[in-house]
VOPAGU-2260 file (C-alpha; in pm, 1 decimal, decimal comma):
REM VOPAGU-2260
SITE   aa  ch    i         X         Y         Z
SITE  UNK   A    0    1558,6    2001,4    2738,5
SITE  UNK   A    1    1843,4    2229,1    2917,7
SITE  UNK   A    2    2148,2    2370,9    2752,2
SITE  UNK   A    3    2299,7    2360,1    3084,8
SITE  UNK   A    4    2623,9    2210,1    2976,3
SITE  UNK   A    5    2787,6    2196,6    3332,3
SITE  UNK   A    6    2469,3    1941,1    3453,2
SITE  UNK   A    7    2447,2    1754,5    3142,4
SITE  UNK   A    8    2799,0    1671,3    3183,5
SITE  UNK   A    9    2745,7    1599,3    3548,0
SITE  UNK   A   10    2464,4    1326,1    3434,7
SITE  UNK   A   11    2703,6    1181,6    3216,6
SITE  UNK   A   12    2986,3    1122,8    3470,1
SITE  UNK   A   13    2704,3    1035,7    3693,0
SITE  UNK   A   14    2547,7     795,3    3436,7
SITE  UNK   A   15    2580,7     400,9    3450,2
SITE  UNK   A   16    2692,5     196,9    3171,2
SITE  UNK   A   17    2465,2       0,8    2933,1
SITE  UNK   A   18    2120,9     143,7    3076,6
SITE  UNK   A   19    1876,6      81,0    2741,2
SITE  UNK   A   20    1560,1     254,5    2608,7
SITE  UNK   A   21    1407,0     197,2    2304,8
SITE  UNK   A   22    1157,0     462,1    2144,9
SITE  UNK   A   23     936,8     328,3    1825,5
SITE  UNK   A   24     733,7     593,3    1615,3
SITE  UNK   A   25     410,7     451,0    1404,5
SITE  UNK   A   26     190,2     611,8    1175,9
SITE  UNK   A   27    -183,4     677,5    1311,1
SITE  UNK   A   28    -412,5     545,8    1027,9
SITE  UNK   A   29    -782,3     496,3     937,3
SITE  UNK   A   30    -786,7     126,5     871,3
SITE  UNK   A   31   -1048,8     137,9     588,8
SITE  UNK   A   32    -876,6     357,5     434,4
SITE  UNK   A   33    -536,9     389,3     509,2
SITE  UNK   A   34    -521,7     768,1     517,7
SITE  UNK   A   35    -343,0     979,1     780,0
SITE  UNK   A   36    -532,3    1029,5    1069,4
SITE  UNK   A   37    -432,2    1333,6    1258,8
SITE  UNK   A   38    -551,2    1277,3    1614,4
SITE  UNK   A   39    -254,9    1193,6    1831,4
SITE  UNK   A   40    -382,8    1454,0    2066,3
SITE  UNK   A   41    -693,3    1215,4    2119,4
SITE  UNK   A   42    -473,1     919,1    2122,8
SITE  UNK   A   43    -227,9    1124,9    2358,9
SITE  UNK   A   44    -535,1    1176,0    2642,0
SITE  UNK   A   45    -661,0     870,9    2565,9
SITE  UNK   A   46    -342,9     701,5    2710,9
SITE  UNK   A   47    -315,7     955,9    2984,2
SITE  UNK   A   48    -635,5     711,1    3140,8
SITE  UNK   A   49    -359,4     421,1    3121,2
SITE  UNK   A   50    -107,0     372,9    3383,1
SITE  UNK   A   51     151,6     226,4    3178,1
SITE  UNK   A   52      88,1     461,3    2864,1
SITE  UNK   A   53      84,2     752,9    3059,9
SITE  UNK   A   54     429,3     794,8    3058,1
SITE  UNK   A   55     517,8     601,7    2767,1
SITE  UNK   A   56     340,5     749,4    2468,8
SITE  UNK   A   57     482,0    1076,2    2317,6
SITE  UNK   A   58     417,6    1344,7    2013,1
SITE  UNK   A   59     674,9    1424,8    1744,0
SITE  UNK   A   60     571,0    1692,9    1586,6
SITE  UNK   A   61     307,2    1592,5    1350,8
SITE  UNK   A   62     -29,3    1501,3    1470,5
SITE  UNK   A   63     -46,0    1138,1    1253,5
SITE  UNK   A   64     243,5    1016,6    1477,4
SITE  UNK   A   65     217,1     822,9    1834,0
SITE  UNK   A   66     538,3     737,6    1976,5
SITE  UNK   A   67     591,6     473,0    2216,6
SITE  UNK   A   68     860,4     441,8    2493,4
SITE  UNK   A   69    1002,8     179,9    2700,4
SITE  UNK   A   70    1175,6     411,2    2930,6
SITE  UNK   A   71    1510,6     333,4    3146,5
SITE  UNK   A   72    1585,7     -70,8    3156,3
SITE  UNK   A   73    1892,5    -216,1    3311,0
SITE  UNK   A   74    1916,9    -493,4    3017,7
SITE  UNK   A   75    1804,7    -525,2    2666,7
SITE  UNK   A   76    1627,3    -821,4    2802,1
SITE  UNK   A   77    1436,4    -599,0    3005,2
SITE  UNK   A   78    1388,3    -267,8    2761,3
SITE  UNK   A   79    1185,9    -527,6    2517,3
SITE  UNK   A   80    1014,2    -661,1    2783,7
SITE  UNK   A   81     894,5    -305,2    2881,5
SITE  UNK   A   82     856,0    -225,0    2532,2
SITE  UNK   A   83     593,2    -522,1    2479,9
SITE  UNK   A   84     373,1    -455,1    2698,9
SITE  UNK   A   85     360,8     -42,6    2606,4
SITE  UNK   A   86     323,6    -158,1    2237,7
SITE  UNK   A   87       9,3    -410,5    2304,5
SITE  UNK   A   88    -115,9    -154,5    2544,9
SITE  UNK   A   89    -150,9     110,7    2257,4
SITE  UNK   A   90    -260,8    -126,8    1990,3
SITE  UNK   A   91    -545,3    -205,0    2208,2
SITE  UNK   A   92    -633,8     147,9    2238,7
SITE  UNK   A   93    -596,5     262,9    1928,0
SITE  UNK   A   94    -833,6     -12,8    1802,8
SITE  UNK   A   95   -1047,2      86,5    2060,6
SITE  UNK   A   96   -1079,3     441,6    1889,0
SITE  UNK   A   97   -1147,5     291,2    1557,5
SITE  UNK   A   98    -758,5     359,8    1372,8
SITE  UNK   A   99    -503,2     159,1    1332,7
SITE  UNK   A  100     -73,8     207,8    1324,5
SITE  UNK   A  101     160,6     130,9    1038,7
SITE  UNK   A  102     518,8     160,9    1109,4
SITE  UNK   A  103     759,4     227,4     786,1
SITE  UNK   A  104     970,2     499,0     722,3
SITE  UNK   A  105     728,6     699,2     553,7
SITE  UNK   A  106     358,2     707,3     400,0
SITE  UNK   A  107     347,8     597,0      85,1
SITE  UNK   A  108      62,2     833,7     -35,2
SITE  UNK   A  109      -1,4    1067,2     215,3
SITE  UNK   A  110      12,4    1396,1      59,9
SITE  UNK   A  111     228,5    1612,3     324,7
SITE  UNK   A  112      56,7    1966,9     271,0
SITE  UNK   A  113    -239,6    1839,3     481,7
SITE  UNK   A  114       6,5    1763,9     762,9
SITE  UNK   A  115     -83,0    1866,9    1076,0
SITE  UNK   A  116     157,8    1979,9    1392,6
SITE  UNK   A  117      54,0    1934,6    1751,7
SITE  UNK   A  118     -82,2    2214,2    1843,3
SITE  UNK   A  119     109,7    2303,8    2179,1
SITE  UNK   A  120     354,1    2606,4    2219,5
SITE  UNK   A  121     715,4    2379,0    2202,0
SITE  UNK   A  122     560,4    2293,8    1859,4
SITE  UNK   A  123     399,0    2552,8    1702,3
SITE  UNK   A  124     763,3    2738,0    1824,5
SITE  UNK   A  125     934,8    2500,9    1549,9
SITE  UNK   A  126     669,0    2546,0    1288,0
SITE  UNK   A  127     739,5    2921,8    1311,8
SITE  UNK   A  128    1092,7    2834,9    1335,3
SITE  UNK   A  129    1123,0    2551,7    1061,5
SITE  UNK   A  130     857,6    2653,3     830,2
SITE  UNK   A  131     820,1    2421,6     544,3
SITE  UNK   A  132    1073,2    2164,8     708,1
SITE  UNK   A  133     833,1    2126,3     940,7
SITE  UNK   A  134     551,5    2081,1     753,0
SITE  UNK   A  135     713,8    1814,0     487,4
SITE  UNK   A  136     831,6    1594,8     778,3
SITE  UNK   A  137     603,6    1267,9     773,9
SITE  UNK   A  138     842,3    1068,2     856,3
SITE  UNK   A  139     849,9     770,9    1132,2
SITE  UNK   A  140    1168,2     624,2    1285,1
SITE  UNK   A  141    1317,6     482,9    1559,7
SITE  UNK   A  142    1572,1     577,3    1841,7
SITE  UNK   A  143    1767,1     350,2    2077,5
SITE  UNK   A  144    1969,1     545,8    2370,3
SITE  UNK   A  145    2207,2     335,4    2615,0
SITE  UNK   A  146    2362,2     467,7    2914,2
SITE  UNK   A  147    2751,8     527,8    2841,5
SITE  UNK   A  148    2930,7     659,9    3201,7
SITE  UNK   A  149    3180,4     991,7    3105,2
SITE  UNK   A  150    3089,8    1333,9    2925,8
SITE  UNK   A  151    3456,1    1253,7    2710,0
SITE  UNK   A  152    3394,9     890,3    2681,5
SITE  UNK   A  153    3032,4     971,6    2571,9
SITE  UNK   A  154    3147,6    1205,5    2262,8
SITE  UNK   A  155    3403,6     954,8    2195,3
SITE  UNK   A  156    3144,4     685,0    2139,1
SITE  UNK   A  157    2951,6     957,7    1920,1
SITE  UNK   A  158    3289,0     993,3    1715,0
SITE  UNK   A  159    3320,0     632,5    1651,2
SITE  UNK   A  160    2953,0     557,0    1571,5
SITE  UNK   A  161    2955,1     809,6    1328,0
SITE  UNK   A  162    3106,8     609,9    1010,3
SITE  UNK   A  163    2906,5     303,7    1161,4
SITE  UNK   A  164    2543,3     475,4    1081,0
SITE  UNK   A  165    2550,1     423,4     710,6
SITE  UNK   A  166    2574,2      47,5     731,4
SITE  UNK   A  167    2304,4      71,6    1048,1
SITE  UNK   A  168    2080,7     331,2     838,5
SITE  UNK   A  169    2127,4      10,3     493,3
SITE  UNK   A  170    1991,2    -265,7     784,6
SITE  UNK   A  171    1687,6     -62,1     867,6
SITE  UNK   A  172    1579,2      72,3     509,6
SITE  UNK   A  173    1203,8      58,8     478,1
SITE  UNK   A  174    1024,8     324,4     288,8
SITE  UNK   A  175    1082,5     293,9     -67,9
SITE  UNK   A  176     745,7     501,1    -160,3
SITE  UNK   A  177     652,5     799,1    -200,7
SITE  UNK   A  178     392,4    1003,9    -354,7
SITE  UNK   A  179     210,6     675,6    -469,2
SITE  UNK   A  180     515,5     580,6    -635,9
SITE  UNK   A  181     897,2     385,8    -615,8
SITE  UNK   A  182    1121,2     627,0    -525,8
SITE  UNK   A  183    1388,4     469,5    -658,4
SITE  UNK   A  184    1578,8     465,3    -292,2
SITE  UNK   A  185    1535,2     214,0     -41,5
SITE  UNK   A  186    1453,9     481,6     260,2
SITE  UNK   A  187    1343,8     783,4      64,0
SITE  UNK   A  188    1272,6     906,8     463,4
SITE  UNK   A  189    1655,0     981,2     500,5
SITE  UNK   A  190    1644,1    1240,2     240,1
SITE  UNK   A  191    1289,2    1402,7     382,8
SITE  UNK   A  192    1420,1    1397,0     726,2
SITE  UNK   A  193    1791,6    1416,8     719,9
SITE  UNK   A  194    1873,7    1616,7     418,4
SITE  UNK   A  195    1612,3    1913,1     512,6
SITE  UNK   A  196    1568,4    1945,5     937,5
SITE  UNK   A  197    1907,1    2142,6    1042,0
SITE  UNK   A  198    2146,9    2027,4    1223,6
SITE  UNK   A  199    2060,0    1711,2    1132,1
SITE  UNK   A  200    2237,8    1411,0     963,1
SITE  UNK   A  201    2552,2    1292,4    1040,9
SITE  UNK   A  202    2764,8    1501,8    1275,6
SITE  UNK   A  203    3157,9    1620,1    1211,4
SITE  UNK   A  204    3371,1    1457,3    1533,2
SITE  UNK   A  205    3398,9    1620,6    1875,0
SITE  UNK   A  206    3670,7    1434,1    2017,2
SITE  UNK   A  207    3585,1    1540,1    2362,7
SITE  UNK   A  208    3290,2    1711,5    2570,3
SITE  UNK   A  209    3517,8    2042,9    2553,6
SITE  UNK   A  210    3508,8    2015,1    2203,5
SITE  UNK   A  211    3111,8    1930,7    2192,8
SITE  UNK   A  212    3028,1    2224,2    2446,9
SITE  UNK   A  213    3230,5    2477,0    2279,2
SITE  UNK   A  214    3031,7    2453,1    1963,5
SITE  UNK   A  215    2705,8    2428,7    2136,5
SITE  UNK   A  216    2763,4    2710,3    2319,9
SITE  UNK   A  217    2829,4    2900,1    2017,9
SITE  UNK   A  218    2521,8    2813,6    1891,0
SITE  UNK   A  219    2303,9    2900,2    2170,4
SITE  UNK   A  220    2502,9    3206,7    2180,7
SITE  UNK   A  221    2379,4    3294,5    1825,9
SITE  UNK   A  222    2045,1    3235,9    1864,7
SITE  UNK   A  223    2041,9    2907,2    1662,0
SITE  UNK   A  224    1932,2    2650,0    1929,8
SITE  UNK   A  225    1760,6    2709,6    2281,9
SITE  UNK   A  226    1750,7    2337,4    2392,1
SITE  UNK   A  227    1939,6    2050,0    2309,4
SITE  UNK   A  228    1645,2    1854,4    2116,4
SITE  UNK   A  229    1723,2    2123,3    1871,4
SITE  UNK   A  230    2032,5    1893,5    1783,0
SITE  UNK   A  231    1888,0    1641,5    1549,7
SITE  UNK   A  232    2203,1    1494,0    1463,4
SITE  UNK   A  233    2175,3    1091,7    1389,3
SITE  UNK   A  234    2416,3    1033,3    1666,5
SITE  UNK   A  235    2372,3    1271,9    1978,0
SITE  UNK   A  236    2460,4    1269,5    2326,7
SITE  UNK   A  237    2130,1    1320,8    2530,5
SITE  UNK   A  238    2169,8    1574,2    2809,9
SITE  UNK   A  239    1868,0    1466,6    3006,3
SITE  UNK   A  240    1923,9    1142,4    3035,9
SITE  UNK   A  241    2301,1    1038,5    3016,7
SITE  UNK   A  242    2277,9     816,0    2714,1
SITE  UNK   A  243    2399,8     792,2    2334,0
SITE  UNK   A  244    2115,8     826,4    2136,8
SITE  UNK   A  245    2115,4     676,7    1773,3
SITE  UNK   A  246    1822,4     820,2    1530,7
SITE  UNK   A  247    1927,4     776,3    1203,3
SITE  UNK   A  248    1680,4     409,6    1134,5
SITE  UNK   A  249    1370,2     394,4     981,7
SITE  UNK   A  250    1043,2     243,0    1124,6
SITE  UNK   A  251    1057,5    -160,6    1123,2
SITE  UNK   A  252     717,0    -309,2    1001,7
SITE  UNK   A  253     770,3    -592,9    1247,1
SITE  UNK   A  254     764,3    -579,1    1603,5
SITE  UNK   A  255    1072,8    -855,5    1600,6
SITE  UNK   A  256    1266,0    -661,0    1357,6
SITE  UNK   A  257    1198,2    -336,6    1519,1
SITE  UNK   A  258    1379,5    -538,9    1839,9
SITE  UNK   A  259    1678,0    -683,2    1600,2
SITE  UNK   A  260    1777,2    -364,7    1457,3
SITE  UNK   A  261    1743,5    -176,0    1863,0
SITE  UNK   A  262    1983,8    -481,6    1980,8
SITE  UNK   A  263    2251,5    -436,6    1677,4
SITE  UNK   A  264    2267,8     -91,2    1786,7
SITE  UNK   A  265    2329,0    -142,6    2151,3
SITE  UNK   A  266    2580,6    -379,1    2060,7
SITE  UNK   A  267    2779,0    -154,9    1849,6
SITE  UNK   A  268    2721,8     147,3    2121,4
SITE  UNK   A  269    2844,8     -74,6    2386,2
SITE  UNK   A  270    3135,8    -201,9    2139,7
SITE  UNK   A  271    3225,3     149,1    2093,7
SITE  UNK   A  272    3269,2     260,4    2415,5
SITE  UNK   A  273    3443,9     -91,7    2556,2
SITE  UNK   A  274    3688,8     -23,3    2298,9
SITE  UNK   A  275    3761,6     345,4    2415,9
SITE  UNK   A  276    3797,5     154,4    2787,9
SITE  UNK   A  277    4116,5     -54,0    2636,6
SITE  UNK   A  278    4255,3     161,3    2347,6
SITE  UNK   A  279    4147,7     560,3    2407,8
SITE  UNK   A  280    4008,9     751,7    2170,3
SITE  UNK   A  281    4244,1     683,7    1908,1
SITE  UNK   A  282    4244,4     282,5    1931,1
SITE  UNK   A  283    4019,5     284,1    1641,6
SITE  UNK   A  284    4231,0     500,5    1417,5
SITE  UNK   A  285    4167,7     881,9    1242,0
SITE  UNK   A  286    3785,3     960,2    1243,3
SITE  UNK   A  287    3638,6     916,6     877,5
SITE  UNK   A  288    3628,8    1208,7     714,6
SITE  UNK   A  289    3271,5    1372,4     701,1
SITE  UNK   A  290    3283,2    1302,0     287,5
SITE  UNK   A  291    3382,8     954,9     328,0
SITE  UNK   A  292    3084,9     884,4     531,0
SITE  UNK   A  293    2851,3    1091,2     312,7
SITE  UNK   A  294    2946,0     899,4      14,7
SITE  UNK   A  295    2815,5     546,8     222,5
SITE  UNK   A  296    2535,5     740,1     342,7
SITE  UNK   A  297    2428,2     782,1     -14,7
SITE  UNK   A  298    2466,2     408,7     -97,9
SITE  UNK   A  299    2266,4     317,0     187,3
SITE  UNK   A  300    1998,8     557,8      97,2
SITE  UNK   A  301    1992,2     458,4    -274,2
SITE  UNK   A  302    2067,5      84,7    -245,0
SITE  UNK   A  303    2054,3     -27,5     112,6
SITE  UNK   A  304    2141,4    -394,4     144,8
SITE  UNK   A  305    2094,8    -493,2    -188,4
SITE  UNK   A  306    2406,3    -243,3    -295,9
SITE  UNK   A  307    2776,4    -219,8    -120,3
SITE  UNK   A  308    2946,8      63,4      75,8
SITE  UNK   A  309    3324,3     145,1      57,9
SITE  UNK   A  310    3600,0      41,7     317,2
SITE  UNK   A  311    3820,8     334,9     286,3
SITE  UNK   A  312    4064,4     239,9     501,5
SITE  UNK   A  313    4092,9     -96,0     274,7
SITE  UNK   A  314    4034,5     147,4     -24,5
SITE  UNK   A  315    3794,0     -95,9    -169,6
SITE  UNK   A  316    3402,3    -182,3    -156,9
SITE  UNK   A  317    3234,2    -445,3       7,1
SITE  UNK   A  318    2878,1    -609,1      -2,9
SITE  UNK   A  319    2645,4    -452,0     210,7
SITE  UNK   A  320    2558,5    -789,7     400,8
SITE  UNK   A  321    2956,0    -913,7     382,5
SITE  UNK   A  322    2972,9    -516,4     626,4
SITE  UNK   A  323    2715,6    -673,1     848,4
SITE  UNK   A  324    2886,9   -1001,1     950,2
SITE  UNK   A  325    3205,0    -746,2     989,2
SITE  UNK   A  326    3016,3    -556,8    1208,9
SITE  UNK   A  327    2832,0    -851,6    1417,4
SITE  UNK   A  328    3220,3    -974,5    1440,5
SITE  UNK   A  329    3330,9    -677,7    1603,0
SITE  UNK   A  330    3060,4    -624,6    1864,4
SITE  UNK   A  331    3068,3    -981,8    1948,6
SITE  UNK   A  332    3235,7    -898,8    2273,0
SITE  UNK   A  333    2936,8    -630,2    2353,8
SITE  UNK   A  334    2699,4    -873,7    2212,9
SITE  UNK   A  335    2840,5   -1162,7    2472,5
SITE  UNK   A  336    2824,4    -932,4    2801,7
SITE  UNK   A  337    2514,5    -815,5    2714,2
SITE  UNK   A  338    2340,2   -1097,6    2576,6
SITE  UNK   A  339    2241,8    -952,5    2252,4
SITE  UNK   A  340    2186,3   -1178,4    1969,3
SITE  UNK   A  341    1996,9    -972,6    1721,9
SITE  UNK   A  342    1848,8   -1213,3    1423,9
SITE  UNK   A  343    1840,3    -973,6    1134,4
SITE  UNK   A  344    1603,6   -1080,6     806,0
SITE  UNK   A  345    1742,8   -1226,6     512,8
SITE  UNK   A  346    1575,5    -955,1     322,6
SITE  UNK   A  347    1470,4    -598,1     494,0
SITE  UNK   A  348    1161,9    -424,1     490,9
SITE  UNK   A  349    1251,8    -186,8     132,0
SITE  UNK   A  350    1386,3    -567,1     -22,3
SITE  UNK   A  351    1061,8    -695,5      15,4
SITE  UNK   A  352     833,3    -427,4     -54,0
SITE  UNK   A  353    1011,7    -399,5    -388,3
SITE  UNK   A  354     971,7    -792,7    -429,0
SITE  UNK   A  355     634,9    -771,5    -383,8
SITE  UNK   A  356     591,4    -484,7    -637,1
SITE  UNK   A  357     752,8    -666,1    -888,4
SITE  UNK   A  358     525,0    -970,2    -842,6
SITE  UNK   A  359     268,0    -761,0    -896,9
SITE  UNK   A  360     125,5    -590,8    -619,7
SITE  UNK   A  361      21,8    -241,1    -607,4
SITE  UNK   A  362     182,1       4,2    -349,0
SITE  UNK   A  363    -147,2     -12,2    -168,4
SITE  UNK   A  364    -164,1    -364,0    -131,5
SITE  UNK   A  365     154,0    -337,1     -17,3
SITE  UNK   A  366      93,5     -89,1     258,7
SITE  UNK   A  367    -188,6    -300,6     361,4
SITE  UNK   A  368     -25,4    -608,0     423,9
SITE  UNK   A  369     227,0    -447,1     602,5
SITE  UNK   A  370      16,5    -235,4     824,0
SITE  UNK   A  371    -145,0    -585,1     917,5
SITE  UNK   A  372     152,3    -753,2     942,5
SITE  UNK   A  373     294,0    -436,2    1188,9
SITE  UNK   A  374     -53,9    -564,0    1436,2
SITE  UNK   A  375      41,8    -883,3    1416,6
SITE  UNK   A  376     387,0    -880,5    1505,6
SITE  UNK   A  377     380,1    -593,8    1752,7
SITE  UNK   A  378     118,8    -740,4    1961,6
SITE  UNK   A  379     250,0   -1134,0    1930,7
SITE  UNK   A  380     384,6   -1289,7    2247,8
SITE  UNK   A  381     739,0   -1289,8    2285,4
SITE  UNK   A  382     925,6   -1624,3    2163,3
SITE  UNK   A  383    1090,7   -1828,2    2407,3
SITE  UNK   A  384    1464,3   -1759,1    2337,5
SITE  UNK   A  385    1337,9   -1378,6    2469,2
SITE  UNK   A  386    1129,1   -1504,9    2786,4
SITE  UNK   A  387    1483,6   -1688,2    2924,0
C-alpha cells in the first residue's frame, strides 16, 4: 500500500460513512490429523478458478493461513451476506482438496519453527526484515474496517477506539493453548502477535491527520516503514481504502460469533465517530493515557470475560460483562441507524474451551470439536432475523 499521505487523505475526505468489510483468517488443517498444512499457495490458485473467491481469498504471511474477504458493503446486512457466501465457497474447496479450516486465535500444538511464509517477494521482504517475528507468528484473527468520511475525523475515531480495544480484545478471547498446553491467558495470540510484530499493539493518540502524517513521515523518512501495512497497530486508519480498521480480535470458532463480535465493532466505530459529529474531538474527554489502557489490555489478555477491567475515570473496576452492557448502551444510537444487534455468547470461545478442559477433555479433543463446530457454523444458512 502507498505512503502517499496527500491521496490517502484525499480518500478519506472522499470516503462515505459506514461502508463495512469484514476479513476472517482460519487455520488450513489436515483433518485426520489436525496438523498445519502449509499450502495456501494451492488453496490461493485453487480459488483463482472461482469467480467469487478470486478476489476474496488472501495470504497473511504464513502459508497455513487462508483469509477470506467480504469486500466493500453498504450495510452490515449486506457485508455478512457477502461474507456467507465467500465463506461456504472456500469450505467447499478446501474439502475438495482434502484439508479442512479451524478458526481460533492460535494452534494449540503446532510447533512454530516449521512455519512456513509465502513465498512471494512482499513476503520474503518481511522475513528478511522481521526475522524471528516473522517466523513465530501463527496466529489467526480478524479485522472489521468501516468507511468513516474525514482524514481528522478518521484519526479522531482511532483516538477514541483506542481505550475501547481492551474490552473488544476480552469479547473475542479464544486461544487459551499453546504448546499442547493452558497458557494460563485467555488469548495467549495477543502476546505472540501484539507484544512481538513492531509497531503493533495499541497506538499513542494522533488527535488529527497532521498529527498522524507527521509521525509517519518520520518513519518512512528513517527507513522504518515503506508502506502503510507496515503499521500493524490494533486500530489504524487504512490508506487504500478510506476506512477504520480494527485488528486487535482473535479468530471466532463460530461463523455467528465471528458476525457478533464484526457488528459490536461497527457499532462502536460508528458510535465513535457520530459522537465526534455532535461534541468534537474532545466531547469524550482527555484520551486515556497509553498505561491506563495497557494495564486493561493485560486483564483482557490474562482473564478476558471471566476477570474485570478498571474505569479510570470512575477510579474503580468493573466486571468485564457489567463493561459490555456499558458499551452496548453507548452505541445504541449506532446500533439503531445501522441496524446492528450483535447477540454475543453467554460464555466466549477461551470460557468454554477451559470448561471443557476441566470436564475432562484433552486439548485435542477440544480442537477437534471446535474445528467441526467452525464447518458447521460457517457454512449454516443464515437465520431469519439476518435474511429480513
Amino acid at each position: 500500500m502507498s505512503l502517499d499521505l496527500d491521496r490517502a487523505r484525499e480518500t478519506f475526505e472522499s470516503s462515505t460513512d459506514f461502508t463495512i468489510g469484514l476479513e476472517e483468517e482460519f487455520a488450513i488443517l489436515d483433518p485426520a490429523t489436525l496438523e498445519l498444512e502449509h499450502r495456501f499457495e494451492d488453496v490461493h490458485a485453487a480459488c483463482q478458478r472461482d469467480d467469487v473467491l478470486a478476489d476474496s481469498a488472501a495470504g497473511e504471511l504464513i502459508a497455513s493461513e487462508v483469509e477470506i474477504r467480504s469486500g466493500r458493503a453498504e450495510s452490515f446486512a449486506e457485508a455478512m451476506a457477502l461474507q456467507r457466501e465467500r465463506r461456504c465457497r472456500l469450505f467447499e474447496l478446501v474439502e475438495g482438496m482434502g484439508l479442512a479450516l479451524g478458526a481460533m486465535g492460535t494452534h494449540p500444538w503446532a510447533n512454530y519453527l516449521d512455519q512456513r511464509i509465502i513465498d512471494t517477494p512482499h513476503y520474503n521482504r518481511l522475513r528478511h526484515e522481521l526475522g524471528y517475528v516473522a517466523q513465530r507468528n501463527n496466529t489467526w484473527s480478524m479485522h472489521v474496517h468501516m468507511g468513516v468520511r474525514g482524514a481528522d475525523r478518521a484519526i479522531a475515531v482511532c483516538d477514541r477506539m483506542r481505550e475501547l480495544l481492551p474490552l473488544l480484545l476480552a469479547v473475542s478471547a479464544n486461544s487459551p493453548f499453546l504448546d499442547r498446553r493452558d497458557s494460563g491467558l485467555h488469548t495467549v495470540r495477543t502476546e505472540i502477535f501484539t507484544r512481538t510484530f513492531p509497531r503493533c499493539g495499541v497506538p499513542s493518540p494522533f488527535v488529527d491527520w497532521a498529527g498522524y502524517a507527521e509521525f509517519v513521515e518520520m518513519l518512512q523518512r528513517a527507513g522504518s516503514i515503506v508502506e502503510s501495512t507496515q503499521l500493524w497497530w490494533s486500530v489504524r486508519p487504512h490508506h487504500a481504502f478510506g476506512t477504520v480498521e480494527v485488528r486487535i480480535c482473535d479468530a471466532q470458532t463460530r461463523g455467528e460469533e465471528s458476525f457478533a463480535l464484526a457488528g459490536l465493532i461497527a457499532a462502536c466505530i460508528a458510535q465513535a465517530a457520530l459522537d465526534y459529529d455532535g461534541h468534537g474531538y474532545e466531547g469524550a474527554g482527555a484520551p486515556l493515557r497509553d498505561r491506563e489502557i495497557e494495564e486493561n489490555l493485560w486483564r483482557a489478555i490474562r482473564y478476558g470475560m471471566s476477570g474485570r477491567m478498571i474505569d479510570f475515570r470512575r477510579g474503580e473496576q468493573v466486571e468485564a460483562a457489567a463493561a459490555l452492557e456499558g458499551l452496548l448502551a453507548w452505541a445504541e444510537p449506532a446500533r439503531s441507524r445501522l441496524g446492528i444487534e450483535p447477540t454475543l455468547p453467554a460464555r466466549n470461545g477461551a470460557q468454554r474451551a477451559r470448561e471443557a478442559i476441566d470436564a475432562g477433555l484433552s486439548i485435542e479433543d477440544v480442537y477437534r470439536d471446535a474445528v467441526a463446530e467452525t464447518k458447521r457454523t460457517y457454512t449454516a444458512a443464515p437465520r431469519a432475523a439476518e435474511q429480513a
